[in-house]
Structures are given as C-alpha cells and as structure tokens.
C-alpha atoms as a printed R data frame, in Angstrom:
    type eleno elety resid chain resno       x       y       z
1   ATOM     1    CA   UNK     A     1   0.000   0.000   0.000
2   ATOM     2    CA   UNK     A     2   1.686   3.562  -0.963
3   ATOM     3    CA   UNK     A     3   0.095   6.477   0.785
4   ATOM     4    CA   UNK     A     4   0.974  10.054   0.113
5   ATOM     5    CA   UNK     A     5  -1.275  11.912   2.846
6   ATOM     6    CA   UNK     A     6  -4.006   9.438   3.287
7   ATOM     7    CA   UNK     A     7  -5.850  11.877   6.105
8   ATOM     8    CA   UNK     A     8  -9.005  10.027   7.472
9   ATOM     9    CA   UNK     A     9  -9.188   7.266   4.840
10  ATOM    10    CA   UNK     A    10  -5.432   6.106   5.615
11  ATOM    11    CA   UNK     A    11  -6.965   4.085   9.468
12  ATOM    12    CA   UNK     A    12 -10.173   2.579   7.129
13  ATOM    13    CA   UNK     A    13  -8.101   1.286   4.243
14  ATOM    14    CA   UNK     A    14  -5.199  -0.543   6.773
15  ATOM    15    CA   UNK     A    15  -8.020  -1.665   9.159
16  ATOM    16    CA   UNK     A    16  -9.647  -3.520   6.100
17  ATOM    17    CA   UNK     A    17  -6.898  -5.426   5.201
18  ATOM    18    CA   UNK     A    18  -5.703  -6.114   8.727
19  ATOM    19    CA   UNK     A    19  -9.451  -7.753   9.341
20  ATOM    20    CA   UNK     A    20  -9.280  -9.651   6.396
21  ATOM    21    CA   UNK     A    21 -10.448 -13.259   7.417
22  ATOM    22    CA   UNK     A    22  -9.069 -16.771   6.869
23  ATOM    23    CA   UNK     A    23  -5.498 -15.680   5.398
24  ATOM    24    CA   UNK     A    24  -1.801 -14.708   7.036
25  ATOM    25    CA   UNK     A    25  -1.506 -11.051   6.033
26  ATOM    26    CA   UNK     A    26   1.542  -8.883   6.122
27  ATOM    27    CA   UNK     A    27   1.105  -5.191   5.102
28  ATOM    28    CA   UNK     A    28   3.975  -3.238   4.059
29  ATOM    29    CA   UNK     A    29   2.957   0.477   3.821
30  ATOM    30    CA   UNK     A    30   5.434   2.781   2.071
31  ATOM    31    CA   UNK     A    31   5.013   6.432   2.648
32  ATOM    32    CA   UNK     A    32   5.625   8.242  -0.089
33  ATOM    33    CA   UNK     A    33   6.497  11.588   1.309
34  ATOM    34    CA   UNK     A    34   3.469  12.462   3.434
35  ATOM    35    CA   UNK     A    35   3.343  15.348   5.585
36  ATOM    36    CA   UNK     A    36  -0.270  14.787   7.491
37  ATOM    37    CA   UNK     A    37   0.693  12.413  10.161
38  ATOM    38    CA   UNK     A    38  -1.467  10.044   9.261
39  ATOM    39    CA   UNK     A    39   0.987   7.493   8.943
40  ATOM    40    CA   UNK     A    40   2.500   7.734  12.301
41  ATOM    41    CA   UNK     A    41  -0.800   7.799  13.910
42  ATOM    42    CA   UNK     A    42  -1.720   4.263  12.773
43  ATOM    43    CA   UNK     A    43  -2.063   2.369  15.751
44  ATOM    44    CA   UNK     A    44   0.997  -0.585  16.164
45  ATOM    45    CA   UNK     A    45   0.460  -3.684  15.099
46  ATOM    46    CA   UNK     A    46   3.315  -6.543  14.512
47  ATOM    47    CA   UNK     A    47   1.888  -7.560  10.581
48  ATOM    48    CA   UNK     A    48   1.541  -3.705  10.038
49  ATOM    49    CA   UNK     A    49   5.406  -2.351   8.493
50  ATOM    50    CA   UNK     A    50   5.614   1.190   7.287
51  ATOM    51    CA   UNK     A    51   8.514   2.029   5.096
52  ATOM    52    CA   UNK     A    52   9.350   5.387   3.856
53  ATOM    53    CA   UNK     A    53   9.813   5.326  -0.529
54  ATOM    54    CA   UNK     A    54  13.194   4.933  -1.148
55  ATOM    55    CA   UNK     A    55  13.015   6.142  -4.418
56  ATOM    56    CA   UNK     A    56  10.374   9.106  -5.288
57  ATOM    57    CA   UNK     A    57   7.100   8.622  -6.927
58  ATOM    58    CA   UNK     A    58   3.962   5.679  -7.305
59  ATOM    59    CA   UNK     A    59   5.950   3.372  -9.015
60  ATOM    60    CA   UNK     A    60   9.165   3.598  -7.224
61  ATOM    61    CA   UNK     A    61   6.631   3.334  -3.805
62  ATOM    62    CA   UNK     A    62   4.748  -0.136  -5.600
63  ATOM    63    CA   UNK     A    63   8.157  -2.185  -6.106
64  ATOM    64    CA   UNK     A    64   9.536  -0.879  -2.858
65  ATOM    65    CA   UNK     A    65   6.830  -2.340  -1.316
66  ATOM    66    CA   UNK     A    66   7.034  -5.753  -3.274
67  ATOM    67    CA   UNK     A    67  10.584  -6.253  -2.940
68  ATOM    68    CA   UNK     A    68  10.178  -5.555   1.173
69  ATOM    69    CA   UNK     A    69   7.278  -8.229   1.095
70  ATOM    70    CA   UNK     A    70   8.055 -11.333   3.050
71  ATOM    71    CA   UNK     A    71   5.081 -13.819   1.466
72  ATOM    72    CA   UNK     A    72   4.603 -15.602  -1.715
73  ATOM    73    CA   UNK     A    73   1.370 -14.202  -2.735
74  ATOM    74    CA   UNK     A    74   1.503 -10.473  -3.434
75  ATOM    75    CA   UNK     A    75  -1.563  -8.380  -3.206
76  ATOM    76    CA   UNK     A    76  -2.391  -4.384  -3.988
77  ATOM    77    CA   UNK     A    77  -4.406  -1.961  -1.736
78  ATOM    78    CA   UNK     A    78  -4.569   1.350  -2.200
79  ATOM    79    CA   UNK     A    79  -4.767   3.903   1.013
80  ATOM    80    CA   UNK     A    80  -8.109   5.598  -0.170
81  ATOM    81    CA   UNK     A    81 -10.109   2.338  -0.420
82  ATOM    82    CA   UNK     A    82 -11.892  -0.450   1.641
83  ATOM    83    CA   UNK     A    83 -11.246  -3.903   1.121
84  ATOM    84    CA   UNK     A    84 -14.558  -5.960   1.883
85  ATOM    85    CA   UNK     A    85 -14.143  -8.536   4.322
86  ATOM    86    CA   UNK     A    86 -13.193 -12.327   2.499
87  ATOM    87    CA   UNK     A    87 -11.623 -10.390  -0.210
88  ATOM    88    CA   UNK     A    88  -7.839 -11.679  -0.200
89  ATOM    89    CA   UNK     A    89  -9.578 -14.876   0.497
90  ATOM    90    CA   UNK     A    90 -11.439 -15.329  -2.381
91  ATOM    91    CA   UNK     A    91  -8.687 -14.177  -4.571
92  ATOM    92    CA   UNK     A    92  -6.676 -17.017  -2.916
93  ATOM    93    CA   UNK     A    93  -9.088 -19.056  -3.685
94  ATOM    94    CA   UNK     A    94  -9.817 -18.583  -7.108
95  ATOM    95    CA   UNK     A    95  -6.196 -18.347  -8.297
96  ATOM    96    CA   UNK     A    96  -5.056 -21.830  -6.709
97  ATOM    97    CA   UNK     A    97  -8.350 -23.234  -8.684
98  ATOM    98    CA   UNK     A    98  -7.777 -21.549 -11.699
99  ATOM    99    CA   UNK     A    99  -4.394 -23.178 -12.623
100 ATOM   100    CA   UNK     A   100  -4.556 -20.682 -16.414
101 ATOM   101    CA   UNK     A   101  -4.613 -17.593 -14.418
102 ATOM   102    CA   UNK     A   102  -1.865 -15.527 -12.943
103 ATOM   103    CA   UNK     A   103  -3.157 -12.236 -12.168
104 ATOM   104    CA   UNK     A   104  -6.379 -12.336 -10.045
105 ATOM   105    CA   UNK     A   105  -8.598  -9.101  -9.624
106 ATOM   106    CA   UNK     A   106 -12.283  -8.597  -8.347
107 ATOM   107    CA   UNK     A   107 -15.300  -6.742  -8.868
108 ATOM   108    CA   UNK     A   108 -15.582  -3.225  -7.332
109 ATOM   109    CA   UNK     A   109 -18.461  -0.612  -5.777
110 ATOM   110    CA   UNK     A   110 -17.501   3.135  -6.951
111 ATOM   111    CA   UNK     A   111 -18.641   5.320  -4.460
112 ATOM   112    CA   UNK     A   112 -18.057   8.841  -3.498
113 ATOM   113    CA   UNK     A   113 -19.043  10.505   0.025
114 ATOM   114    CA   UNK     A   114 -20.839  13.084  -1.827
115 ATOM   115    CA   UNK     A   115 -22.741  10.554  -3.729
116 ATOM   116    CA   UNK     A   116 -22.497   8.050  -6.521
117 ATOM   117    CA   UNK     A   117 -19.874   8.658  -8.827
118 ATOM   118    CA   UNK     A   118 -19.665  11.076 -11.651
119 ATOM   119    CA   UNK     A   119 -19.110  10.873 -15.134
120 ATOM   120    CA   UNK     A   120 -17.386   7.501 -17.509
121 ATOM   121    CA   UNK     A   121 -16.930   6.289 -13.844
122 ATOM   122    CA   UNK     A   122 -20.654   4.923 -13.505
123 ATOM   123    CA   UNK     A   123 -20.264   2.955 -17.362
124 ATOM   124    CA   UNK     A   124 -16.519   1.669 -16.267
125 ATOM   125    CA   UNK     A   125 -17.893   0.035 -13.146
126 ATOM   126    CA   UNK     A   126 -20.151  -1.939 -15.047
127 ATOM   127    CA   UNK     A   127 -17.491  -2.529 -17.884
128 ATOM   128    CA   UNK     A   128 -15.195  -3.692 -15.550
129 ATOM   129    CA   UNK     A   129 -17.382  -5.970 -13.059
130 ATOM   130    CA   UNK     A   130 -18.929  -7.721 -15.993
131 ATOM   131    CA   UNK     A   131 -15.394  -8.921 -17.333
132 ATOM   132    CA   UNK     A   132 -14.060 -11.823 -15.011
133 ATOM   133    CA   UNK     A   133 -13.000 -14.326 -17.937
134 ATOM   134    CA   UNK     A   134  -9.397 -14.566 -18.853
135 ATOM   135    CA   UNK     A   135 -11.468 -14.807 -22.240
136 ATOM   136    CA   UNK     A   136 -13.471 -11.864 -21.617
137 ATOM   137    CA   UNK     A   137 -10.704  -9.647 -20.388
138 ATOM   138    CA   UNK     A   138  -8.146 -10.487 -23.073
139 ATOM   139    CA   UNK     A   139 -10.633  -9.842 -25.580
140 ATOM   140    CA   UNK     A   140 -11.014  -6.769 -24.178
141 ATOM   141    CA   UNK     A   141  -7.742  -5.645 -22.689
142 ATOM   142    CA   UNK     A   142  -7.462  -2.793 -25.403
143 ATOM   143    CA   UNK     A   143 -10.486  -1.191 -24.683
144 ATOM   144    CA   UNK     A   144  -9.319   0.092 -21.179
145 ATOM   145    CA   UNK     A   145  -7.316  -1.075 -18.161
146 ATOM   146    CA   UNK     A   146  -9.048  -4.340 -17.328
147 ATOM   147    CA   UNK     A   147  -8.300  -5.132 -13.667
148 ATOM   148    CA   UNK     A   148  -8.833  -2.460 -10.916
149 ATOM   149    CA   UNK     A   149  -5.380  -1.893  -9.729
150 ATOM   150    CA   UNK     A   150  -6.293  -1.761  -6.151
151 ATOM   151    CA   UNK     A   151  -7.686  -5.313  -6.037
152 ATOM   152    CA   UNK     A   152  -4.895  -7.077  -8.395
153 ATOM   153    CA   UNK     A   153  -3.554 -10.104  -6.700
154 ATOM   154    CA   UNK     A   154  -0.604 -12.187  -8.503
155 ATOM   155    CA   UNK     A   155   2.219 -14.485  -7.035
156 ATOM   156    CA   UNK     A   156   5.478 -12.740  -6.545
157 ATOM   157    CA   UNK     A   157   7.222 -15.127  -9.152
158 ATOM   158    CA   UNK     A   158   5.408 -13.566 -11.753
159 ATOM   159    CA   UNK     A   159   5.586 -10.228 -10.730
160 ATOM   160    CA   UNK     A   160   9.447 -10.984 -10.966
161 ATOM   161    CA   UNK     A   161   8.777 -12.422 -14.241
162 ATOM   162    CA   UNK     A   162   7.100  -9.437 -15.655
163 ATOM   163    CA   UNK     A   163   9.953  -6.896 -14.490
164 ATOM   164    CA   UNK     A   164   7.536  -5.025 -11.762
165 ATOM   165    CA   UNK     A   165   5.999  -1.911 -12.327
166 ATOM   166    CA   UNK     A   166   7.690   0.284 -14.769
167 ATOM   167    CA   UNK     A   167   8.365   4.102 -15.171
168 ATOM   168    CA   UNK     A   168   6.236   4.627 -18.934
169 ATOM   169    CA   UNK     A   169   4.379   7.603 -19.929
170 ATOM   170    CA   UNK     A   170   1.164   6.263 -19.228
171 ATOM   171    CA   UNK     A   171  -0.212   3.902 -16.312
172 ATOM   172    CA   UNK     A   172   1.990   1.590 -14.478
173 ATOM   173    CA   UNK     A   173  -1.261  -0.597 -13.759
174 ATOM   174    CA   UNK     A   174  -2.904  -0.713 -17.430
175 ATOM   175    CA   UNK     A   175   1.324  -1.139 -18.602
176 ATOM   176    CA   UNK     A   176   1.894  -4.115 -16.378
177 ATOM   177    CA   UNK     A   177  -1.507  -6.121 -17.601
178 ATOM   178    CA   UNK     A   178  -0.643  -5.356 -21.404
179 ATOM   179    CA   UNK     A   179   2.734  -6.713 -20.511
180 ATOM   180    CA   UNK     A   180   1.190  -9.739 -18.751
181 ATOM   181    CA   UNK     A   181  -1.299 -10.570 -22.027
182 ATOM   182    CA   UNK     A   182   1.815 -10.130 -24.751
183 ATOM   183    CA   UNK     A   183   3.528 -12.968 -22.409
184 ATOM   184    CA   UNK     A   184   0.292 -14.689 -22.211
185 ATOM   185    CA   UNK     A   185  -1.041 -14.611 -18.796
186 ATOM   186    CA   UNK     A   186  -4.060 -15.445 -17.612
187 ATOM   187    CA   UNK     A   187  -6.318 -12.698 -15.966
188 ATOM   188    CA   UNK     A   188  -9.153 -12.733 -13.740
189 ATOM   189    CA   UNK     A   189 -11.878 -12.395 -11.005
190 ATOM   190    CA   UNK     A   190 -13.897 -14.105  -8.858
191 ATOM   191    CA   UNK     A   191 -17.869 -13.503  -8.708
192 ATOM   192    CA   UNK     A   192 -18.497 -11.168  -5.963
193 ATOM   193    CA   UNK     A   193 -17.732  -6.971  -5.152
194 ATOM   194    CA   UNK     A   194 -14.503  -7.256  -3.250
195 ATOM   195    CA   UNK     A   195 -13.843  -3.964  -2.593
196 ATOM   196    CA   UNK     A   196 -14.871  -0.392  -2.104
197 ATOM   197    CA   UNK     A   197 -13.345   2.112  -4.360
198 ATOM   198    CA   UNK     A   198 -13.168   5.568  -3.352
199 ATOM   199    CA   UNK     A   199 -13.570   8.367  -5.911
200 ATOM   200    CA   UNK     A   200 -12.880  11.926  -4.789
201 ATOM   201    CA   UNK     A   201 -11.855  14.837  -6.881
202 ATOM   202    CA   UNK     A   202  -7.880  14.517  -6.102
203 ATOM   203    CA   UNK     A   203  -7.843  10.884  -7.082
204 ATOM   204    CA   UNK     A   204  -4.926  10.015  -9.225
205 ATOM   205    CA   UNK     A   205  -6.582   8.859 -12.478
206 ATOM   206    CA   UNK     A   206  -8.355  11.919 -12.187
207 ATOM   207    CA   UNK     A   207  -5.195  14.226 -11.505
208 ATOM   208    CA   UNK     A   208  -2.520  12.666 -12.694
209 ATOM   209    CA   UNK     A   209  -1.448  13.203 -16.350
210 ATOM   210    CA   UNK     A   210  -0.632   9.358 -17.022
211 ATOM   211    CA   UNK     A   211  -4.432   8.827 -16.913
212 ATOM   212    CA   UNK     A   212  -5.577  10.940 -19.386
213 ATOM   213    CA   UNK     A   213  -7.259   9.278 -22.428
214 ATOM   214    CA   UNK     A   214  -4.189  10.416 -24.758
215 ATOM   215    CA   UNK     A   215  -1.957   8.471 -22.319
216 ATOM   216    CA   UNK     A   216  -4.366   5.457 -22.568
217 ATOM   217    CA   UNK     A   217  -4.393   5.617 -26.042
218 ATOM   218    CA   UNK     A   218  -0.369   5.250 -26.608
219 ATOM   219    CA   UNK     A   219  -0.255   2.365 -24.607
220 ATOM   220    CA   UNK     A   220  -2.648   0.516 -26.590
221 ATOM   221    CA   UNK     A   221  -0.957   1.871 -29.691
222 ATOM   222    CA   UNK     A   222   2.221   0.206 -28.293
223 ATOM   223    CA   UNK     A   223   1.142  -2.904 -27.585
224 ATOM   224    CA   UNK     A   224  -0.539  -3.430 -30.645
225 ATOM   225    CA   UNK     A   225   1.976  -2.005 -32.429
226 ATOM   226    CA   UNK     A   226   4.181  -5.226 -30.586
227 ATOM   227    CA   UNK     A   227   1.556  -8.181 -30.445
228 ATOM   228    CA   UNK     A   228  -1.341  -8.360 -32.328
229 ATOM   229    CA   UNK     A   229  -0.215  -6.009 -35.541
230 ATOM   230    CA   UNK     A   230   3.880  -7.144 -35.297
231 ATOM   231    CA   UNK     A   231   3.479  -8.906 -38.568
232 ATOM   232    CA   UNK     A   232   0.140  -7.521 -40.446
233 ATOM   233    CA   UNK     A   233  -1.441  -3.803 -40.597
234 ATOM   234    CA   UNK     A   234  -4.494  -2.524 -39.316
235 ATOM   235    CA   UNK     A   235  -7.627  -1.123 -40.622
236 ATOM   236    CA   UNK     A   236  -9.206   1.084 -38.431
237 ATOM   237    CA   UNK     A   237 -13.120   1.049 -38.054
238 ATOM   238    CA   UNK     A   238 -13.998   4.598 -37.496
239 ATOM   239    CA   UNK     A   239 -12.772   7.497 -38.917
240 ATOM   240    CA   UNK     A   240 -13.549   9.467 -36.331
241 ATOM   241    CA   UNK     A   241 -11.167  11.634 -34.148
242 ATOM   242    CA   UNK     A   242 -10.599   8.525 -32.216
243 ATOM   243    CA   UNK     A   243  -9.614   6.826 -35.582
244 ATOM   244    CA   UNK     A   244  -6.859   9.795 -35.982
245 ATOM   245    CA   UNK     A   245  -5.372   9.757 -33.100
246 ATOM   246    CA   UNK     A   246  -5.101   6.501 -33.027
247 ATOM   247    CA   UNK     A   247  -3.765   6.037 -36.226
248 ATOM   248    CA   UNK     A   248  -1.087   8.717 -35.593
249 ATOM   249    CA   UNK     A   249  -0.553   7.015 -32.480
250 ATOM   250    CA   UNK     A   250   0.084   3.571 -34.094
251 ATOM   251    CA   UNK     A   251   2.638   4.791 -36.788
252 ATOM   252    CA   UNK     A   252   4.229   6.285 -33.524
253 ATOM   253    CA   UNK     A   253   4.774   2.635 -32.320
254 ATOM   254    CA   UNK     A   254   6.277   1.670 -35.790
255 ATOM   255    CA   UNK     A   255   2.311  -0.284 -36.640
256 ATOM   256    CA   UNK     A   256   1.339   0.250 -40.418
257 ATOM   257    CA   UNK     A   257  -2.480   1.074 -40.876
258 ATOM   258    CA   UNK     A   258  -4.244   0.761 -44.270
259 ATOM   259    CA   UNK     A   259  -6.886   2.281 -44.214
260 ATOM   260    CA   UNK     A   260 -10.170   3.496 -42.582
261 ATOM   261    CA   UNK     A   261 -13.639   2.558 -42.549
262 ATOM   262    CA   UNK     A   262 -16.921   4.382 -42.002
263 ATOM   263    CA   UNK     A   263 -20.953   4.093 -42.436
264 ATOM   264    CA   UNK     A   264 -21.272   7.714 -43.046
265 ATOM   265    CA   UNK     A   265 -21.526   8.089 -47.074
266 ATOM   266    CA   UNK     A   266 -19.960  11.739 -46.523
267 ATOM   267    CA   UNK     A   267 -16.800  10.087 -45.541
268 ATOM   268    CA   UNK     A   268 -16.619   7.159 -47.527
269 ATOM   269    CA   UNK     A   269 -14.279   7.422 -51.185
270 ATOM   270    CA   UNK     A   270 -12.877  10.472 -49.088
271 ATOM   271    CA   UNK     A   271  -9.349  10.182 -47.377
272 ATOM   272    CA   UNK     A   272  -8.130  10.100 -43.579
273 ATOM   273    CA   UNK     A   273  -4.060  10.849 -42.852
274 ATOM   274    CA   UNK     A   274  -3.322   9.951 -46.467
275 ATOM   275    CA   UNK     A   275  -5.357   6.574 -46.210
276 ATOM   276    CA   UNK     A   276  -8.302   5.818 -48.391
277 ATOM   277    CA   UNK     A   277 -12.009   5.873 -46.245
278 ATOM   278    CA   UNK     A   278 -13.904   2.570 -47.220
279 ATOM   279    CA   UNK     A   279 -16.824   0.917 -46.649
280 ATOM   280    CA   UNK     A   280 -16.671  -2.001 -44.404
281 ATOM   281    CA   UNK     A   281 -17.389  -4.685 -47.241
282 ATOM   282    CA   UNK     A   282 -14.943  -3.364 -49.611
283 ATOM   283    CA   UNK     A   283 -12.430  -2.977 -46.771
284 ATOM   284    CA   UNK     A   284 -12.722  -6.747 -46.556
285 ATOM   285    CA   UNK     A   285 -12.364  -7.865 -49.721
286 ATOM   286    CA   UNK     A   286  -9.401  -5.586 -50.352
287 ATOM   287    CA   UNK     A   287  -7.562  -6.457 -46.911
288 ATOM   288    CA   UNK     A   288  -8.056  -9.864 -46.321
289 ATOM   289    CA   UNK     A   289  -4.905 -10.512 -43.805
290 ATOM   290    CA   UNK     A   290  -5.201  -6.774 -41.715
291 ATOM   291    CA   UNK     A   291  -6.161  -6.535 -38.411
292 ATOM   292    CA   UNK     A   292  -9.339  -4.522 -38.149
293 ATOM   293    CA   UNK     A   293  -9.629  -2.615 -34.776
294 ATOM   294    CA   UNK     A   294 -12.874  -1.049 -33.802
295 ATOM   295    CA   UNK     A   295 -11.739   2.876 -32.624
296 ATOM   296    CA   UNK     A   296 -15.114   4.525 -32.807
297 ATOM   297    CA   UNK     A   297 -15.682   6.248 -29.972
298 ATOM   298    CA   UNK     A   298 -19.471   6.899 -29.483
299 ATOM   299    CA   UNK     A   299 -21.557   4.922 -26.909
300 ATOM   300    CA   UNK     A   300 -22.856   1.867 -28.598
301 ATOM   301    CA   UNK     A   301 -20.810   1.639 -31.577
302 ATOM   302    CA   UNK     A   302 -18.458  -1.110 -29.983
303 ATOM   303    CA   UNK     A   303 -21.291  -3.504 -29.865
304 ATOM   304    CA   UNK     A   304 -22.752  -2.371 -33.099
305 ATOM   305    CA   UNK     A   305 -18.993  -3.005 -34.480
306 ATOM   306    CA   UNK     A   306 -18.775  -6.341 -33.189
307 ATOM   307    CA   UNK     A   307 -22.144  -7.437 -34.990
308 ATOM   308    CA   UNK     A   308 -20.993  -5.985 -38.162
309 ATOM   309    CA   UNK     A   309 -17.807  -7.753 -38.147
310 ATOM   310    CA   UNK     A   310 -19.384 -11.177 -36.826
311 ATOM   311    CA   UNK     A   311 -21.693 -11.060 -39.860
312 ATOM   312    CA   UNK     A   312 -18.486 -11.072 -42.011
313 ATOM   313    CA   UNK     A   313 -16.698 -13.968 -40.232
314 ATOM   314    CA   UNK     A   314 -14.206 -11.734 -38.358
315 ATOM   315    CA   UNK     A   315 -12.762 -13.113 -34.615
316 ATOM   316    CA   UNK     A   316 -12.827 -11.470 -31.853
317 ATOM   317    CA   UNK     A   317  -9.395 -11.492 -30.677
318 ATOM   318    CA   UNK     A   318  -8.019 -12.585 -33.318
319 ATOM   319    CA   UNK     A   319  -8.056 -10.958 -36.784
320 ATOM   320    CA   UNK     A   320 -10.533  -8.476 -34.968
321 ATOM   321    CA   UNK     A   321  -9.953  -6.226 -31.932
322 ATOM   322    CA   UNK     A   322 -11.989  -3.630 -30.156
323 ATOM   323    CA   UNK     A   323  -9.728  -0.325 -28.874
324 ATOM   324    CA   UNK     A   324 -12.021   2.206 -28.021
C-alpha cells in the first residue's frame, strides 16, 4: 500500500486489510512523502510495516513495497479504499483453482461521500465488473485497463517475471496487464464486489497526467503495435477523431495502418491521414490478412462493431480487436 497523505481514509483502508479473514496477512505500507501524520498515527500492530519510498514517486513506492514483502502471494491496496471482508480470500481461492490464471482481480463498488460517482466512472464500473473471464478480459484488454489496480492479486514469481511496475508515460497498472497478455497470462476475477473504491476529486486517475485518455491511447498503440499487428497492418473502423489519433498514435509505435472505414456516405471514397475511407465490405475484400480494430468512440458503436464484423466472419481477438 503507498500512501501520500491518506488523512481520514489512511486508518479505514489498513483496518480492512488487517481484518481480512481466513489468510496470514503482512502489510507493508510505504510512505511516499506524506506530511499529514497520518501514517505515524496508525495504531501498532506486529503484521503492520511502514517504510518510507526509497526512491520518489507511485511506481518507485509499488516495487519498494514488493521487494520488502516477506510472502509468496503479493496483493495491492490502495490507502483511499476499503477492502470488503473475504476479499484476499477469495482471490486465494480462485487463483489456486484456476491453474490458467496468474493475475487475479475482483469486482468493485464506486462510491463517493458526496454521492455516486460522476461521469465515464458509472459505465466503467459496469465494464469492468462484468469482465471476469481470462477470455473476456483479453478480448477486451485494449479497450481500457481491465483489472482495478487496487484489487490485483498475482504471485510474486510472476511479478518478478514481468519486471515489476515500470516508469512509462502512461499507467503503471494498465502497462503491467498489457505486458502480462503479450507474455500470455491469464487474468481474472472471482464472482463477488470485493472492494470499495473511493472516488474523490484529487484521485490520481483523475489528476494525474498518465491517466488521461491520450496516455491510454499510446499504450494501446504500443502494444498493438508489438503483439497483435507485429506482422500484419491494421484497418481502423472509425474514422472518427478517435480513428486519428489513433492512427497517428500507431505509426508512432512503428504499426502500419491501411486504411479506414466508415458508415457515413460523406466520408466514404474520401481520405483520412493519407489513407483511403472505405466501406466495411470493400475494406474486406481488399484487406483480407489486416487486423481490423474497432476505434469509434461513441456509446454503442463497440457492440454495433462487433455485430458488423461477426456477420463477415471476423474473430474477436483474433483478426478483430476492439480499442475504443
């Protein structure tokens, strides 16, 4: 658990995973630079350890706190959250019965003290508690981070395997799952809400520039760009602004796209960054070995995408991905 001045919600957060039922639990709290006190008034306890960051910064806070760890089983937390009572036992659980997966997270409950969350945080909730497949979130692990970071569970062999968290433009979370599906791990969750996740105006993915949908957008450009597209190009469905920047985003990773297509008749025979705008039947007859990747934007179009290329005997997951 890092904490940078976790004020009230620092005692709630520690106490949760300190109750936690039916497992051993160490919990090694690095401080990364608070000023507050709310560190120092935690209340001793032998399987609480606070650390101050060695290094400076999230990331340098996350493998601190790994590489201090004592157990086998390494599990996140952050210090603004409440883990519900069972949680690190179910997670257990499920990853010693689910021999395919490696990185374990669990469903979630967005709230805010003010009231329910605001904004794309109501629609992700439901995104992300409905995928709990290591089907369902590979298919989707383009789309947007899959596992809540707070609730990711994984053995500490495969963290080591992975290389940790890493120092990248965008997030260390969302960057260490798209490393974990090129190397093809398993990822997933057991049925249930696990754990409360705060959201207050000065949370990080709402603050921090690493979160920002540009940021996002990169990372799935360069992991594309290094799995799915190494050997073929891409045809982008949408042409869009998403489309754009994704395109110029892909050609940033070194990933060739083809071309673009779009329903809207105003668009189509036109041109998009230099590549021709099609229709989606002529775009697959004329690129029969590309990668299409949904990248429309609007609410609804993934699932309208998805039909539309099911009709035309595209895969999921395969010669067919969804990235917006």
């Amino acid at each position: 658990m890092p904490v940078r001045n976790g004020g009230r919600w620092l005692r709630p957060a520690v106490e949760s995973i300190l109750r936690q039922p039916g497992v051993r639990v160490e919990l090694v709290l690095v401080d990364d630079g608070s000023s507050d006190g709310a560190v120092a008034a935690l209340p001793a306890d032998a399987r609480l350890r606070r650390l101050a960051n060695p290094g400076r910064g999230l990331v340098d806070a996350l493998n601190a706190a790994a590489a201090a760890a004592r157990g086998a089983w390494l599990a996140r937390m952050d210090a603004d959250d409440e883990a519900l009572p069972g949680r690190l036992q179910a997670q257990l659980a499920y990853l010693r019965d689910q021999p395919g997966v490696g990185i374990c997270g669990t469903g979630v409950d967005i709230f805010r003290e003010d009231g329910r969350p605001w904004g794309g945080y109501r629609h992700y909730q439901a995104w992300i508690n409905g995928l709990r497949t290591p089907q369902a979130i590979a298919r989707e692990i383009f789309v947007e981070s899959p596992i809540p970071h707070p609730t990711a569970m994984m053995h500490r062999d495969l963290f080591n395997r992975l290389g940790g968290y890493r120092d990248v433009p965008w997030a260390e979370d969302y960057d260490l799952w798209l490393r974990a599906f090129a190397a093809g791990i398993g990822m997933g969750k057991p049925e249930g809400i696990w754990l409360r996740w705060r959201d207050h105006d000065a949370r990080t993915s709402r603050v921090d520039q690493r979160y920002t949908g540009g940021r996002f957008l990169q990372a799935k450009a360069h992991y594309l760009a290094c799995t799915v597209l190494r050997a073929r190009h891409a045809v982008l469905l949408g042409a869009g602004a998403t489309a754009a920047r994704l395109c110029d985003a892909l050609e940033q990773a070194g990933a060739g796209v083809a071309a673009f297509v779009d329903v809207n008749p105003r668009r189509v025979g036109g041109r998009k960054r230099g590549r021709p705008v099609l229709t989606l039947e002529r775009a697959v007859a004329a690129y029969r070995d590309a990668v299409f990747i949904a990248a429309a934007g609007s609410r609804g179009a993934r699932g309208r995408i998805r039909e539309a290329m099911r009709r035309r005997g595209r895969h999921e997951g395969g010669d067919f991905w969804c990235a917006a």
